[in-house]
N, C-alpha and C positions, 0 to 999 in steps of 0.2 A: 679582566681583573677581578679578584676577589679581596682583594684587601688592599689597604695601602695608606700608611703612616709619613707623616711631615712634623718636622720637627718636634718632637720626643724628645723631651725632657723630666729627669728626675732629679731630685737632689733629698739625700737622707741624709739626717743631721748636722748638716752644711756642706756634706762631701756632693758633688755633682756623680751620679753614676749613670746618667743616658744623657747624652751633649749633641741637640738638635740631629737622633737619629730619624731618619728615611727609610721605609722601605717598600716595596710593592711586591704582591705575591700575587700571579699568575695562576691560572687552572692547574697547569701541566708541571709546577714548578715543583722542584725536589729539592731543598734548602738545608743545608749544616749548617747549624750556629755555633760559634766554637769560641771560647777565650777562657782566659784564667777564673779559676774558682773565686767568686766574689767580684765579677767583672759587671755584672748587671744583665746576663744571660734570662733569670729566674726572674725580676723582673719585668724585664722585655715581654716577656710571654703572659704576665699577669695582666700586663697593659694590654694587650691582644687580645686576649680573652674578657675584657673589662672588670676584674678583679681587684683589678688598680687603675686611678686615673691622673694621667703624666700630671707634672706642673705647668701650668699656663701662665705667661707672661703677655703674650701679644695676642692680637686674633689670630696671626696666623701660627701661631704655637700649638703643639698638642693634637693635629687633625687625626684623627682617624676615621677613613672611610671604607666603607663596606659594602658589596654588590647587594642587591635585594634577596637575590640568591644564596648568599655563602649562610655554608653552616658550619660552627666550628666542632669541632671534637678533640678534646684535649685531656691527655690519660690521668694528668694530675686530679684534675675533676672526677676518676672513675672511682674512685675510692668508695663508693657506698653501694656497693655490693650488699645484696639482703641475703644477709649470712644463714638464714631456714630454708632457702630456696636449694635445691636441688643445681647443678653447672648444666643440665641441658634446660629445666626450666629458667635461669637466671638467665641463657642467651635465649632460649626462647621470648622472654619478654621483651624484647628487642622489635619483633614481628607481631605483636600483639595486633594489631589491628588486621594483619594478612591472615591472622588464627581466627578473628572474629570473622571476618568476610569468608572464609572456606566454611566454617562451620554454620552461616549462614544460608550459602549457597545449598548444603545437604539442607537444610530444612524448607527451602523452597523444592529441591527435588521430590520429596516427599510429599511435599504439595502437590504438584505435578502428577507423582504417582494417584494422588484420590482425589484426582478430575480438576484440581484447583489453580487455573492459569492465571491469575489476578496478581504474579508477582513476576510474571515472564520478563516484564521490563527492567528490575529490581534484578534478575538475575543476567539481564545480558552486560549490564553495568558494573557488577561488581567481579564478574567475567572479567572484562574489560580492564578494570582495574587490577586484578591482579597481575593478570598477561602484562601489563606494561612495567608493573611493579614486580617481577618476576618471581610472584607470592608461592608460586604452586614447589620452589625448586630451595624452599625457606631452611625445611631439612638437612636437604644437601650442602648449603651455604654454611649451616651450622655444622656440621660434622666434618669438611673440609677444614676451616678456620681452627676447629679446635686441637682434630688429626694433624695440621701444620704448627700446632702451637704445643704440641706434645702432652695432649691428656688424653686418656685411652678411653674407648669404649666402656670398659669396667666402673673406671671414672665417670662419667656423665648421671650417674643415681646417686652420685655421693652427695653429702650439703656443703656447699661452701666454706660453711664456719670450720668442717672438719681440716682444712686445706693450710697450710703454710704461708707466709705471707709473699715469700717467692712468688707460690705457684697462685694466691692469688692477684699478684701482678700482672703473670701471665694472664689470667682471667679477664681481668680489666682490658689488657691488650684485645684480646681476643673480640670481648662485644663490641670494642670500638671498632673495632675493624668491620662488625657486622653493622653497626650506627651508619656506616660509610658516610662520612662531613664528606664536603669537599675542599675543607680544609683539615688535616689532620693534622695534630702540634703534638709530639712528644718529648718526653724528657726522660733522656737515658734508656730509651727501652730494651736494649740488649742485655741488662743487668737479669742476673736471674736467668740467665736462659744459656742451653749447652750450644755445641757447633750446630746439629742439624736445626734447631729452632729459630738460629741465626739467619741461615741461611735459608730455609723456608721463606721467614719474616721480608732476608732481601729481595725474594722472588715476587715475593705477596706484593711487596711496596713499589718495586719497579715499574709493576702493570696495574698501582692501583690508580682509579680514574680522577680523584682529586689531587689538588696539591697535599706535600705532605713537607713539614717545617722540625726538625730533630736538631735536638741539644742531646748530644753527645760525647764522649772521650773516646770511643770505639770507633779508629782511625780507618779500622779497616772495612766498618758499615759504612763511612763515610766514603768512604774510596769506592765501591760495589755501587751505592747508591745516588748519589748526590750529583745533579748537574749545576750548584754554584754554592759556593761557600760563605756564611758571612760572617767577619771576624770581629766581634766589638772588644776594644783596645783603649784603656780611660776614659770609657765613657762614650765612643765615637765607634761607628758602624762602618765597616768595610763591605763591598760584594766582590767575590771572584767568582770567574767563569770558571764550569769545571770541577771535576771531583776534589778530595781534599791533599792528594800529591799535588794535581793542578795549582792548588792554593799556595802552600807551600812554596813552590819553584813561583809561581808569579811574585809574591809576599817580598824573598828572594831578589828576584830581581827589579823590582820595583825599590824594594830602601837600598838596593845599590847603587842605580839611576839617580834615587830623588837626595841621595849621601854627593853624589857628584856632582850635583845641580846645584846644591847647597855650596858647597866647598867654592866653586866659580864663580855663583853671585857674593859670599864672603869677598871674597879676592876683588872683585867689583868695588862693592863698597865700601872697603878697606882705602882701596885703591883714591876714589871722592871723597873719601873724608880726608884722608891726609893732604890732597887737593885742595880743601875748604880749608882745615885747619893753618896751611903754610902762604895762604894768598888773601883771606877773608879780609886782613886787615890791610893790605897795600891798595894803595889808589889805586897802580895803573893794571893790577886782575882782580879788582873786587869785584867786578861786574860779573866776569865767569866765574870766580866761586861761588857767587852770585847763583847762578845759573846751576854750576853743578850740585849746589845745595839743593834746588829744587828738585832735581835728577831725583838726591839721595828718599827727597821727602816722597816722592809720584811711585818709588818702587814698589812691587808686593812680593813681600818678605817671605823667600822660601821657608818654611816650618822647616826648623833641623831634626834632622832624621830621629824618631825615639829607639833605642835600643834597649831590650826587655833586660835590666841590669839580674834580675829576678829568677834567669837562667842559672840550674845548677850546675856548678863545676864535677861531675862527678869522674872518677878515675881509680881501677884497681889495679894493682901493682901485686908482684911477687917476687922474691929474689932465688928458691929453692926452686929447678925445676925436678919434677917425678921423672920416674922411669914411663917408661912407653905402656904399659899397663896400670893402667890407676888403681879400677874397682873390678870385680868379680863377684857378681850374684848368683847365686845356684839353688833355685828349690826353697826359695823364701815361699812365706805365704803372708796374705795380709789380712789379718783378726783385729778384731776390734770390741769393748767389752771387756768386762770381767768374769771370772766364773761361770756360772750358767747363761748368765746371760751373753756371755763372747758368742761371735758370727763372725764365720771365715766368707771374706769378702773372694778373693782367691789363695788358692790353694795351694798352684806350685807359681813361682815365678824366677825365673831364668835372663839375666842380661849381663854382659860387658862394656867397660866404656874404656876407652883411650886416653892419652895424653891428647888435650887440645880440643876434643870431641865439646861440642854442645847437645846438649840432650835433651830434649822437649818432653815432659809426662804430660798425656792430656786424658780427658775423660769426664763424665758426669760426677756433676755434684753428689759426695757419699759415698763415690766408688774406692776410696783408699790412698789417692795421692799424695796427702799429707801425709797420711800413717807411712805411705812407702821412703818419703824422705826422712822422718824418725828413725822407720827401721835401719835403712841402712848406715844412719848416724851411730845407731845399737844403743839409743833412745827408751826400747821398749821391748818387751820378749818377739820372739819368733823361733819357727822352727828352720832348717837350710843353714846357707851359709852366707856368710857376709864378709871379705877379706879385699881389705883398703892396704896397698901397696907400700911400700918401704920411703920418706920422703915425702907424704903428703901432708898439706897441712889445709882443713878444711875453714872456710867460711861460711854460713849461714847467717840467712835473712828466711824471718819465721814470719809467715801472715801477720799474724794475731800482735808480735813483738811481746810476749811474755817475757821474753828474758831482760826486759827492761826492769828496774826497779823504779814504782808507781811513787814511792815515796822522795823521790830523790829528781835534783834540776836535772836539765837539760845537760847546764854546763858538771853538775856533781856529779851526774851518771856517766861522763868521759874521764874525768878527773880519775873516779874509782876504778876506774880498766888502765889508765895510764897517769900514774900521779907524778911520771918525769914530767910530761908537758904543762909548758907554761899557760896560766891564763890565756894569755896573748895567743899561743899556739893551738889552745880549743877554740877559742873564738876562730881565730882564721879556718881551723879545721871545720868548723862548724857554718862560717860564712859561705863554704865552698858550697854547699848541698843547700843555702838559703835559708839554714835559723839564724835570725838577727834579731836585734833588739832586743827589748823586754823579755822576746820569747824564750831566749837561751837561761831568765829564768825563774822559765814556770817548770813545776813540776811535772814527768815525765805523763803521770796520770790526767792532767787534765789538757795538754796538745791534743791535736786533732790527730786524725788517722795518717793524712799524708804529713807531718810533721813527725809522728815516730818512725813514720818511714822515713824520713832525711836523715832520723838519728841514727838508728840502723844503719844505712849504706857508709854515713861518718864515719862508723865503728869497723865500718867491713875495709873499707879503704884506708883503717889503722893498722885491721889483721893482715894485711897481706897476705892472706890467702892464696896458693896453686892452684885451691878447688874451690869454687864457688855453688855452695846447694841455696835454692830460692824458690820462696812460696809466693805467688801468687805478687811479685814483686810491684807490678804496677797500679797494685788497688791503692787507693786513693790518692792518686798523684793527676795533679792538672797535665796538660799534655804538653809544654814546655818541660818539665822535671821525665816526663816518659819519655820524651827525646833524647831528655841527658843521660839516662839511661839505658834506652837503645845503642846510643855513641862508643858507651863507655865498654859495653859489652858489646860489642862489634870489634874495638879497639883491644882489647883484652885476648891474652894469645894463651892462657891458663882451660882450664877445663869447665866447663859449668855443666849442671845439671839442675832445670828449672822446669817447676810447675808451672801455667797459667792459662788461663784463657782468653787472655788479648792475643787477637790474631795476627793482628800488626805487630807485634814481639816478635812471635810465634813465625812468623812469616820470614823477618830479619835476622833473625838469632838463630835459631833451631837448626841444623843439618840433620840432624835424625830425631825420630819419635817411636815413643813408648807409649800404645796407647793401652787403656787400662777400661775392662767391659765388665761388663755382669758376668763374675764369675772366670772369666781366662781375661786373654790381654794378647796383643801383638803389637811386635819391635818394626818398624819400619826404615828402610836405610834408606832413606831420603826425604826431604825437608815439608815442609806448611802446606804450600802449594801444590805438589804432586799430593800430598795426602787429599785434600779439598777434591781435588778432579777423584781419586779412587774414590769418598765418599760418595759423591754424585753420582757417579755410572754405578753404584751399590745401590740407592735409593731408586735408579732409574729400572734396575733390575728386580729391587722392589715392586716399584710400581705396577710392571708389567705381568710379572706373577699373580699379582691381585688381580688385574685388570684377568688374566686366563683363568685364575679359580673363580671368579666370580659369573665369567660365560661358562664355562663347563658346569657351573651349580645350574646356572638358566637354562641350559639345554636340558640338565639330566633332569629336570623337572616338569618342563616341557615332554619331552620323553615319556617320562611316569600318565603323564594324561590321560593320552589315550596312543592308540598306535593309529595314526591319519590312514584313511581307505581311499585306494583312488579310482573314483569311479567312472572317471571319462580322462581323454587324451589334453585337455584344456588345461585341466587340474593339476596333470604329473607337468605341464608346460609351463604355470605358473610357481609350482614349488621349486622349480628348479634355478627359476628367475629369481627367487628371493633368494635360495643358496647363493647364486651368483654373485645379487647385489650385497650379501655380507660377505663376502670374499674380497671385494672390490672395497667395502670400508674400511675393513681390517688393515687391509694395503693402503689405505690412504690415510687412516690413523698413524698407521707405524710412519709413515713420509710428512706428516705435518710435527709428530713429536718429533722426530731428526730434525726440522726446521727451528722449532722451539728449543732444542738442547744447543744448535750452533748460536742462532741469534744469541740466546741466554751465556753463552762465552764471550761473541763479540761485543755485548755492553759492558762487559768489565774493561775491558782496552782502553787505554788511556786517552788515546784519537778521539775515541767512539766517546766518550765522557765529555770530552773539550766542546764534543760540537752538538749543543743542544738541540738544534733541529736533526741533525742522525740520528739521537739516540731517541727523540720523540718518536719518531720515523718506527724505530726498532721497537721501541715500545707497543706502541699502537697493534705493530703486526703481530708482536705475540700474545697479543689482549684479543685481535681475530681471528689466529689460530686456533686460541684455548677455547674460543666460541665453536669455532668449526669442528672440534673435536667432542664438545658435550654435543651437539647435535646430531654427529656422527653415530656416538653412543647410544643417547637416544633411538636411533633407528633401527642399531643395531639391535638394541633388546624389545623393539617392538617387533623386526622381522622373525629372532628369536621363539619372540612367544607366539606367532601368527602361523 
């Protein structure tokens, strides 16, 4: 155990937002925290961290206890980044002390060298030390972590300060991950980060060695990652077993059961009271209403099921349908800029879309995917062509929601697109997507981000639209409103073409993808998931190329040496053995990464998620593989240079 809270309690401004939570967090434990925006999520984790401390009513309120071991590491805390520092000296101070003890040990060898044994002890200790603290391999831990978190060699002499506040996120990520707690607590950390960082990150956290506790909206890290879920809902903490589909389908079937349990014990006491109320006064059955009265009092009260009222209705409709060919691109290019200052992102781009089709744009932050839905709005110049079919009638939902007027309510900003509907019928329109009350009106400028997004989708399910284009539709939406969302565009038989990078959208929605690269692009005719498997065996073919340019540079340099003489039969016996034995590693590198590429598929399996000790199981092994293979290397490049 490394953690473990009892009755957690908070109350702000008289509202209760943490009601006697529980929780225990294990070594090995991989934790989703998930509930509505302003659930009490953020301060859960402040209390965790001791940032904040619960309210205390009893002694036994408020406990929290901690092994003498645990260390927490918590990204929200990473923020003080020493923005002069250099990104390889900023993770370097991580190891500062394994920097001082190498740089130590040279200065005892030195001694050594002119005759000075008097620290021989001093050095077989601080030896010692590092080997256990795996000080000598500090480099390598640092240029893997940061290679997986996508900052490049070029990058690591740059200062911090000069950095984005994106990619200093990623930064922060980055040392924590080099800090290694063994407790890690994040909040949101997929934000700022493309598919392969993603994915990397999942790889990184499945096999890392302490527990790790994430507050997320990113359904589909949850799903990859997570062996239990916990849901706080008014105040009160749930745990499911299981990634976050798991959670879902238990959630599911659990307020079905405990909906049915309720209904029966109603009927029960339904049943005694009308008992008590038709006999309590007669002599000759007072005595058993009597009796059933006590019944009524001894019972415990099933809680009636809560149902999230707070769920949007959302639903898009059309009554036009197009012809069988909707759009036609040909030889667009994507520029951005003005004048001298314009940059051709690419240059030619080429795609068709159907009636019905769903169309996924994906790609890194700045590569043009915005501009591309502009463009083919005819938003903005380009060169090519752009030709939207006879019968279409377009909807758009814009990120940002510019087209909102900042000045004007919630409720005026519908009124002014449709001034037939009544009062009564923005409000219900408006109830559908979850603005109520007060909020319908505040003006559009001061709502928060997922509230112009409710107002938006309002609007879109006024246009009825045939074609629906959409930016990045699920930022800022809690994960109840991303559901209704998913529903609604599942349910929709119209055409969409949408940007985003929630992969769980992306994964539901999407039958084809348009991915969009530095400088060209490629169309793919098939969905999320087969994308995911091509990028991996591409990074895996990656890897391997590196992995041969980097022996082929060792030999030819080895080589350059000298040309080895062999001056007795021993000699040509023993080189021949080390040929051999790098033959024989190479073959068993290549056979433990196949090991680690299947394992790494079977923990996403829903099975393999449900049953935590499997996946521990699974874990572990490819935590001893990944060892058995730097060791491997190791060898390999010392037989190399020998």
């Amino acid at each position: 155990m490394l953690l473990s809270l009892t009755n957690i309690n908070k109350f702000y401004n008289g509202n209760q937002v943490l009601n006697n939570v529980s929780l225990t967090v294990d070594e090995s434990d991989r934790i989703g925290l998930v509930g509505n925006n302003g659930c009490g999520k953020s301060t859960l984790l402040k209390i965790i961290t001791g940032s904040v401390e619960p309210d205390r009513f009893t002694e036994r309120d408020g406990i929290i206890s901690k092994a003498a071991k645990t260390s927490i590491g918590y990204l929200e805390q990473m923020g003080g980044l020493n923005s002069e520092n250099t990104v390889i000296d900023e993770m370097r101070s991580v190891f500062e002390s394994e920097y001082r003890a190498i740089d130590r040990l040279r200065e005892i060898e030195s001694e050594i060298e002119n005759g000075d044994n008097s620290s021989a002890d001093e050095y077989q200790q601080l030896s010692s030390w590092l080997e256990a603290n795996d000080g000598y391999n500090t480099d390598v831990k640092i240029r893997m972590v940061l290679n997986g978190m996508g900052f490049t060699e070029n990058e690591l002499s740059r200062k911090v300060s000069g950095f984005s506040g994106g990619e200093k996120t990623r930064l922060c990520i980055s040392r924590l991950l080099l800090e290694e707690p063994n407790l890690l607590i994040l909040d949101e950390p997929t934000n700022h980060l493309d598919f392969k960082t993603v994915m990397w990150l999942e790889d990184y956290l499945r096999t890392y060695k302490g527990a790790v506790l994430i507050v997320s909206h990113d359904r589909y890290f949850l799903d990859r990652l997570c062996t239990s879920i916990c849901e706080l809902e008014r105040g009160i903490l749930k745990r499911y077993r299981g990634n976050y589909s798991a959670f879902v389908r238990q959630r599911e079937e659990n307020d079905a059961r405990q909906e049915k349990e309720y209904e029966l014990q109603q009927k029960q006491i339904a049943k005694l009271e009308d008992y008590v109320a038709k006999n309590i006064v007669r002599a000759t059955t007072s005595k058993r209403a009597q009796s059933r009265q006590k019944q009524l009092e001894k019972i415990e009260r099933i809680e009636k099921p809560f149902h999230d009222t707070k769920s949007a209705k959302i639903r898009f409709t059309y009554a036009a349908e197009p012809p069988i060919d909707v759009l036609k691109v040909k030889n667009i290019d994507i520029s951005v800029g003005e004048g001298s200052a314009r940059k051709t992102l690419i240059d030619e781009l080429s795609f068709d879309v159907r009636r019905g089709e769903k169309v996924g744009i994906i790609g890194d932050n700045g590569i043009g995917k915005s501009t591309l839905l502009r463009i083919i709005q005819e938003q903005i110049p380009h060169k090519g062509i752009v030709r939207w079919n006879s019968n279409v009638k377009i909807s758009y939902f814009e990120q940002e929601s510019t087209n909102l007027n900042k000045e004007l309510t919630v409720m005026e900003e519908l009124h002014s697109r449709y001034p037939l509907l009544s009062d009564f019928e923005v409000r219900s329109l408006l109830a559908q997507v979850r603005l109520v009350g007060e909020n319908v009106f505040k003006e559009t400028g001061v709502i928060s981000g997922g509230e112009r997004a409710k107002l938006c989708f309002a609007i879109m399910m006024q246009e009825h639209g045939n074609v629906l284009i959409l930016d990045e539709p699920t930022n800022h939406l809690d994960l109840s409103t991303k559901e209704a969302i998913e529903e609604a565009l599942q349910a929709y038989t119209g055409t969409v073409i949408f940007v985003s990078h929630d992969r769980y959208l992306l994964s539901r929605i999407a039958d084809r993808l348009i991915e969009l690269k530095d400088g060209s692009y490629r169309c793919h005719s098939f969905g999320f998931e087969k994308y995911l498997d091509l990028l991996r065996d591409e990074q895996a073919a990656e890897r391997r190329a590196a992995d041969a340019e980097k022996f082929a540079k060792a030999a030819a340099a080895s080589r350059d040496k000298s040309v080895r003489a062999y001056r007795n039969k021993q000699q040509r016996s023993a080189d021949a053995a080390r040929k051999n034995e790098m033959k024989a590693l190479e073959k068993e590198i290549d056979g433990l990464q196949a090991r680690i590429d299947a394992l790494s598929e079977e923990i996403t399996h829903e099975d393999v998620c449900a049953d935590y000790e499997l996946l521990n199981s699974k874990c572990t092994e490819i935590e001893e593989l990944k060892c058995k293979i730097d060791r491997d290397f190791e060898r390999l490049i010392e037989l190399d240079e020998g």
